[in-house]
ZAMARGU-4260 file (C-alpha; in steps of 0.2 Angstrom, whole numbers, plus 5000, padded with zeros to 4 digits):
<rodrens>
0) 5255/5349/5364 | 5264/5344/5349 | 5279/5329/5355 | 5297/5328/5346 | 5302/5311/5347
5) 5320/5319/5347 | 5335/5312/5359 | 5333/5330/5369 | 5313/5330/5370 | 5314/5311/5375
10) 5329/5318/5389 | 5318/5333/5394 | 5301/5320/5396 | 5309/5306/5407 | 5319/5322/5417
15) 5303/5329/5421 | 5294/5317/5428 | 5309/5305/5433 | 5296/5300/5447 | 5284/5292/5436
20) 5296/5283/5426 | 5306/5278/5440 | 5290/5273/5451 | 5285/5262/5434 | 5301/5252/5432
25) 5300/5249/5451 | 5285/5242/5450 | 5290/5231/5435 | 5304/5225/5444 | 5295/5224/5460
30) 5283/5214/5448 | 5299/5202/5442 | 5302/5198/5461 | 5287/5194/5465 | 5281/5183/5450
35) 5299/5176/5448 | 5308/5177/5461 | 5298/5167/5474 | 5295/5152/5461 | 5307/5136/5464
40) 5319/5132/5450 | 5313/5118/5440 | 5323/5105/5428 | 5320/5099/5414 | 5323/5080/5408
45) 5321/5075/5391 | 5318/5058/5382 | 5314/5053/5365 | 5302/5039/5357 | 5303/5033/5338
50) 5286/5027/5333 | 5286/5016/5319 | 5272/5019/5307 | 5275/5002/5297 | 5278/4988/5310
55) 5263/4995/5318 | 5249/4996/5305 | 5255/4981/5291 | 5259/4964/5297 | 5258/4957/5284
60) 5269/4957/5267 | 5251/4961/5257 | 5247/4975/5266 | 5265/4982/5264 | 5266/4982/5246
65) 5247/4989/5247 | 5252/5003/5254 | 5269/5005/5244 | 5256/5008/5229 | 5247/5020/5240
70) 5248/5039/5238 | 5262/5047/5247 | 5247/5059/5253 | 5238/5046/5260 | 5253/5040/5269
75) 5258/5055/5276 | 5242/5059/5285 | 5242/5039/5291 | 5257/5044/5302 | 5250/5061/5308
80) 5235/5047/5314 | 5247/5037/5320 | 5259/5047/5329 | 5245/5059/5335 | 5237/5043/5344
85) 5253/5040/5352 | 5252/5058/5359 | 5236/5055/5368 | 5242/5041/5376 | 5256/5047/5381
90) 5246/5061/5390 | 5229/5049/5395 | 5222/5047/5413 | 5230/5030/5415 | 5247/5033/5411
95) 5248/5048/5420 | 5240/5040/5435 | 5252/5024/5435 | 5266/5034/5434 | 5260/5043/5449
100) 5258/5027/5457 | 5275/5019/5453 | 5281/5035/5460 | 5273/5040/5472 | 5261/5056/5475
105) 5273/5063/5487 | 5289/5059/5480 | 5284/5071/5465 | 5275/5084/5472 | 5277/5085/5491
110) 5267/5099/5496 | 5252/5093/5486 | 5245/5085/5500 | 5242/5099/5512 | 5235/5109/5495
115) 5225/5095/5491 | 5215/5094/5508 | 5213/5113/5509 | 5204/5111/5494 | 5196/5096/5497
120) 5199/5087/5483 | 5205/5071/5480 | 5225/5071/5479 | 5224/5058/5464 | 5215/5072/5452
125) 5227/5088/5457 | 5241/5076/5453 | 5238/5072/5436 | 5233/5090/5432 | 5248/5096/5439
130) 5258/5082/5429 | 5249/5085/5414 | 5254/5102/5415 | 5273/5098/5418 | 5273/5086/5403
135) 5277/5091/5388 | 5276/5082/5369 | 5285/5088/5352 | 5284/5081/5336 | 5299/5084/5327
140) 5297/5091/5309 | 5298/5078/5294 | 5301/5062/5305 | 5291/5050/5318 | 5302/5054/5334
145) 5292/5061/5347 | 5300/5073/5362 | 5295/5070/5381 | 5301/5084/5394 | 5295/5085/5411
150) 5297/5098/5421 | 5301/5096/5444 | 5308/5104/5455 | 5322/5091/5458 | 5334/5084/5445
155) 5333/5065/5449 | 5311/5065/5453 | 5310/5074/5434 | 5322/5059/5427 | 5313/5044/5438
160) 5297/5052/5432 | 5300/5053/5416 | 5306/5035/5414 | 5290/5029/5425 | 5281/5040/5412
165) 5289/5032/5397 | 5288/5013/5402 | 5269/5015/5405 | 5266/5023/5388 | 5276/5007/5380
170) 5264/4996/5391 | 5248/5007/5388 | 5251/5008/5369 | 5255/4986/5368 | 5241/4984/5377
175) 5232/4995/5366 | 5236/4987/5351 | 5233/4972/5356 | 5217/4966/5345 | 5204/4960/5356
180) 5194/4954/5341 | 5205/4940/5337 | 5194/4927/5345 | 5180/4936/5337 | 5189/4935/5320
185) 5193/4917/5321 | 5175/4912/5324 | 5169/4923/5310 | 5184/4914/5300 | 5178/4897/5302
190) 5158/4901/5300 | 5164/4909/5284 | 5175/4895/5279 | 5157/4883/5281 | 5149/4894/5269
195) 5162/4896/5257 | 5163/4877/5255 | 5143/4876/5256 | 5142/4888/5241 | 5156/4877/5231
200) 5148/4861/5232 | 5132/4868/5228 | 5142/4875/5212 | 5150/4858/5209 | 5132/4848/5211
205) 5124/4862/5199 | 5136/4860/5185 | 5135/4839/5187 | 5118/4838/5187 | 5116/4850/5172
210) 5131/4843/5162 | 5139/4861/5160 | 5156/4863/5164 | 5158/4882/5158 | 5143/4892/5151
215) 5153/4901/5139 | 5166/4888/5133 | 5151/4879/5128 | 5140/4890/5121 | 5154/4896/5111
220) 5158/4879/5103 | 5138/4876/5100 | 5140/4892/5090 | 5151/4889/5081 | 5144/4869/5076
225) 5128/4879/5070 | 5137/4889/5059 | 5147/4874/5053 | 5132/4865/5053 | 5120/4877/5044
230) 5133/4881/5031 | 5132/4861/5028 | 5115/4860/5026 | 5114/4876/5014 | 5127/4868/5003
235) 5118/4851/5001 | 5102/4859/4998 | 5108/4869/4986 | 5113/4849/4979 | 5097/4843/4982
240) 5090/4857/4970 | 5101/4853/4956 | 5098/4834/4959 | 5079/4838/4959 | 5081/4849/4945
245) 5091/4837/4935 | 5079/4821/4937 | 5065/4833/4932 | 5074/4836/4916 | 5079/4818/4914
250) 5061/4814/4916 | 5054/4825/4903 | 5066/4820/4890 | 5067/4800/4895 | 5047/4801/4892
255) 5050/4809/4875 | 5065/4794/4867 | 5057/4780/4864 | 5063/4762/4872 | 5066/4752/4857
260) 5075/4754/4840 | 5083/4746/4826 | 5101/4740/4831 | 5110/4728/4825 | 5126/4732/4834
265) 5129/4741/4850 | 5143/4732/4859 | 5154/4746/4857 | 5143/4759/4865 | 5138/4747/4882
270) 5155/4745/4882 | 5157/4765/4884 | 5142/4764/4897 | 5152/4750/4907 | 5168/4762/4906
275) 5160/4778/4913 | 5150/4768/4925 | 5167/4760/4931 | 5174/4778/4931 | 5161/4785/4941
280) 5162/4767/4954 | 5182/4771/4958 | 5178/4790/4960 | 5166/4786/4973 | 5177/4772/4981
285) 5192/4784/4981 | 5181/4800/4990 | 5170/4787/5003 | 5189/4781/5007 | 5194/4799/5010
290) 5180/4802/5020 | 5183/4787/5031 | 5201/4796/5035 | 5194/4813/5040 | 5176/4812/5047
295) 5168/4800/5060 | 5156/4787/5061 | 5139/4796/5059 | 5147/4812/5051 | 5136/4821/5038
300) 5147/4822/5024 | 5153/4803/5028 | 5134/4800/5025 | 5134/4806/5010 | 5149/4799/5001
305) 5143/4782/5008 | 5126/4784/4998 | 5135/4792/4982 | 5146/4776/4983 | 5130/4765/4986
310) 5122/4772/4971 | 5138/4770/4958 | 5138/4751/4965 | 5120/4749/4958 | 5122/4758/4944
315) 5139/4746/4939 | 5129/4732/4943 | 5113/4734/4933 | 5125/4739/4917 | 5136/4724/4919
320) 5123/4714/4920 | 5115/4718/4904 | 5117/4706/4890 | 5135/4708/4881 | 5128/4702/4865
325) 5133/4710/4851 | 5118/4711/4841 | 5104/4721/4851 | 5087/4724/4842 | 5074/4735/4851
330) 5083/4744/4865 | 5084/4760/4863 | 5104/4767/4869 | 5099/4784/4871 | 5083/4779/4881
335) 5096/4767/4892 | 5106/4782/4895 | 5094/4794/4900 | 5087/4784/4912 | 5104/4779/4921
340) 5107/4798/4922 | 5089/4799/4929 | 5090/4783/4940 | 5110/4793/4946 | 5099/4811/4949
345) 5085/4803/4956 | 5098/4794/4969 | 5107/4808/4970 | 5092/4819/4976 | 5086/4805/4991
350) 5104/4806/4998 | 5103/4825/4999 | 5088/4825/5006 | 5091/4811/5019 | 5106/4824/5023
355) 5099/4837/5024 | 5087/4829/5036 | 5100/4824/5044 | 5109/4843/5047 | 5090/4848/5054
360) 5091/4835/5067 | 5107/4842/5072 | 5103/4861/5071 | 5088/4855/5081 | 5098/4848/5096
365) 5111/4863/5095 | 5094/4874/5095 | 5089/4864/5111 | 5107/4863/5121 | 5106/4882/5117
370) 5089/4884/5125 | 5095/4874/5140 | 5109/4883/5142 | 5100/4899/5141 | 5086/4891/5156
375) 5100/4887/5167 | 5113/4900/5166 | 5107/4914/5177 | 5101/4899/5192 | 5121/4895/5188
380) 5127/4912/5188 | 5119/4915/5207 | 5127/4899/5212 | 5144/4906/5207 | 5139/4924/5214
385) 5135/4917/5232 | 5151/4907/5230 | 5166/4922/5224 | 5153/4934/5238 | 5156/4920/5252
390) 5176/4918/5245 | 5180/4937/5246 | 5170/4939/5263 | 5183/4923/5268 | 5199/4930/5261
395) 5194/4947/5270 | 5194/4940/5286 | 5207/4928/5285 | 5218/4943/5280 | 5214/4954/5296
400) 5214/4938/5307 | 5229/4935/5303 | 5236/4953/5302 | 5225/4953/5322 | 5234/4936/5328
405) 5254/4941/5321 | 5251/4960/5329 | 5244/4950/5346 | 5260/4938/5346 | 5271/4952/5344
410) 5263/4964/5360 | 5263/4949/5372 | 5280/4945/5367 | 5284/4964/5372 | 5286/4970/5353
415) 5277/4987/5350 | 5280/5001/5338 | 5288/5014/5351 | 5306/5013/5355 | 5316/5024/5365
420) 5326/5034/5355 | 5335/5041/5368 | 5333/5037/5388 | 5328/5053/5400 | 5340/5065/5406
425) 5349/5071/5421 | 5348/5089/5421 | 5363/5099/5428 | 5354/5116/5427 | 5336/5123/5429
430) 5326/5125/5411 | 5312/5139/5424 | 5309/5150/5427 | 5322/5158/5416 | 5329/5172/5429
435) 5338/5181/5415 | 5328/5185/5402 | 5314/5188/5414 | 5325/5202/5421 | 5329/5209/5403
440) 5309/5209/5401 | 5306/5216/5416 | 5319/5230/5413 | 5313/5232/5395 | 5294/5233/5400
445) 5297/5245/5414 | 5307/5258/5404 | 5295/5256/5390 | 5279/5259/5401 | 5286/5273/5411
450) 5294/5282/5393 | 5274/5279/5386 | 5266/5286/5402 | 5278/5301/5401 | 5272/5306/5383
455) 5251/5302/5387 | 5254/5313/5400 | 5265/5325/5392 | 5251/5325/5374 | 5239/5331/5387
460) 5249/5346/5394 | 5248/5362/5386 | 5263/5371/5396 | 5275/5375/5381 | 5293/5369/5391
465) 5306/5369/5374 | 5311/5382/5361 | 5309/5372/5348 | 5291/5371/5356 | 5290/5389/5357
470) 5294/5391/5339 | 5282/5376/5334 | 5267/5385/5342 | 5271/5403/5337 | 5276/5397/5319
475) 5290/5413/5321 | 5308/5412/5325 | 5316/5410/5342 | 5329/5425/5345 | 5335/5422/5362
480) 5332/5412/5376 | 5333/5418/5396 | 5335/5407/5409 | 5326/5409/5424 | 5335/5406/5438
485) 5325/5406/5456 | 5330/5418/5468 | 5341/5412/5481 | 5332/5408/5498 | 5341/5418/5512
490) 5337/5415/5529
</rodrens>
């Protein structure tokens, strides 16, 4: 039959089979007096812990600005940790079963001892089930306060409980934190602190033994003495060649003058010779003294100015100690000076090359520190590796024993990261069963089911009861309607 969900249909439906409908909030009442009814009025008392995310996980000032720089992420999921771990606790065999004991079994649940043998269980275990199931935990949204309710049948057991129940969650979670690897720490602490020493005296006896102080400090001023050194060397050598190239030509030409002419008169021109040579003495003088100022004993260039100096001295000399006469026959001027400017190249190329042996024997034992350096710098190298390994191990466990040994100090002095927020209440007036709304419900579920049972069981009868039904099946219109009225019964 097709159903109108109109006021008068709805009317008509529940009116005709009022006993149904009545019968179906009857039994949802009968249901709520039952169910509800019967049960004991509990209270609820409330308490509320902060847990303090910081105090409790850096002890130190290193590890708080660590985790300043940390993500924000990173921190936010480190409370969840945190403040879920506190939960656990809070709800873990052995607070539950020392609050039971501070309390007393039958003080919080009398009857649970007659329950407890007709089960034949042990009391212990049904008490902390039932207490784990009056307990209840909240994390309020955005902050690190936890809320504790417990539920009893009797205002003052639910606020004595509760307190039990909080005082043994601040002892449970102290003794919880306190590190029990701190003796192990401090040992660990002081083997490392051995090796640490170990690897830097063997770092120290290395670099004394090898006469290396830093690898790369040295080898950089090595470097850089080559490069000063071999530029050196390439300039007097490119000296040496023009020396060598210059006595060459000196000889050539001395061979082809010959030793003696015809002169009568050459004091003018000894003169001259005894001039330049004089000349070419202060020049030598005035450079050596130079040198002296700005290079050291043994110094390359020092060396050669000394033997530039040595060779204008024997040069002065031999012309000074010619014969001044004024009348000369058989000596030949031009030969004279060709064989001083050979004599001065010829001494000019000795000194380059005695320096530029010199600037070998110095490239050589750069060539060789480099070599040496080279041998011993990876055995160097994995005596500094075991040393910085054996120091960062050290620093490691100095930082967590000291983070271990300042979190112990502050449990046994009674320190922890939980603090009551706010102490448990008295409740005035039962938190359940809530009477109330449990009646509302009740009313609400009973007319609801017996309006639903009214209409299945009206979709399955065919019996047309409405015009508008009438109409509906016939698809024509309804004219008139005629009651039927029942014959009165006479006796």
């Amino acid at each position: 039959m097709v159903i109108s969900f109109s006021p008068r249909h709805l009317s008509y439906l529940v009116f005709k089979r009022r006993k149904l409908f009545l019968g179906t909030l009857a039994t949802a009442l009968a249901l709520y007096s039952g169910l509800v009814l019967t049960q004991k009025s509990q209270y609820e008392s409330t308490s509320s812990i902060v847990v303090k995310i910081i105090d409790q996980d850096i002890a130190t000032p290193t590890r708080l600005s660590e985790q300043n720089g940390a993500a924000a992420s990173s921190f936010s999921q480190l409370a969840k940790e945190v403040i879920n771990s506190v939960q656990v606790v809070i709800t873990s065999p052995d607070v539950l079963d020392k609050t039971l004991s501070k309390m007393g079994i039958d003080a919080v649940y009398p009857r649970l001892t007659a329950k407890a043998q007709k089960a034949r269980l042990p009391i212990t275990t049904l008490a902390s089930e039932k207490l784990l199931q009056d307990i209840s935990v909240r994390v309020n949204n955005e902050t690190n306060v936890l809320t504790l309710s417990l539920f009893n049948t009797s205002p003052t057991v639910a606020r004595a409980t509760l307190q039990a129940l909080v005082s043994a969650t601040v002892a449970k979670h102290a003794m919880v934190m306190r590190d029990p690897r701190l003796q192990f720490l401090e040992r660990k602490l002081a083997t490392l602190k051995n090796e640490y020493d170990s690897a830097e005296q063997a770092v120290l006896q290395f670099k004394q033994a090898s006469g290396i102080s830093s690898f790369d400090e040295e080898r950089s001023l090595l470097l850089k003495q080559r490069d000063t050194t071999q530029g050196s060397r390439n300039e007097i050598q490119a000296q040496s060649f023009a020396s060598q190239s210059r006595a060459k030509a000196l000889e050539g030409f001395l061979a082809a003058t010959p030793k003696a002419i015809a002169i009568t008169d050459e004091n003018d021109r000894m003169q001259r010779q005894m001039d330049v040579a004089r000349e070419r003495l202060t020049t030598a003088q005035t450079r050596y003294e130079a040198a002296k100022q700005r290079f050291t004993e043994g110094n390359p260039e020092l060396i050669d100015q000394s033997a530039q100096l040595d060779s204008a001295k024997r040069d002065f000399e031999q012309i000074s100690g010619q014969s001044n006469s004024r009348v000369r026959t058989g000596a030949n001027p031009v030969n004279q000076a060709l064989s001083q400017s050979f004599s001065t190249a010829r001494s000019d190329a000795t000194a380059t090359k005695a320096a530029i042996e010199e600037r070998d024997a110095q490239l050589a034992k750069i060539d060789q520190r480099l070599n040496y350096l080279n041998q011993n710098e990876m055995k160097a190298r994995e005596y500094e590796r075991r040393r910085d390994l054996a120091e960062r191990d050290y620093r490691s466990y100095l930082e967590r024993a000291q983070s271990a040994r300042i979190v112990s100090d502050m449990n046994d002095a009674g320190l922890t990261s939980l603090s009551v927020l706010q102490a448990p209440t008295l409740p005035y007036q039962p938190a359940r069963p809530r009477k109330l709304l449990l009646l509302l419900l009740a009313l609400f579920a009973g007319l609801a089911g017996g309006l639903a049972l009214c209409l299945f069981l009206e979709s399955m009868d065919d019996t047309l009861a409405l015009p508008e039904q009438v109409e509906t099946a016939l698809g024509l219109p309804l004219l008139a309607v005629v009651n039927h009225h029942r014959p009165e019964l006479h006796r």
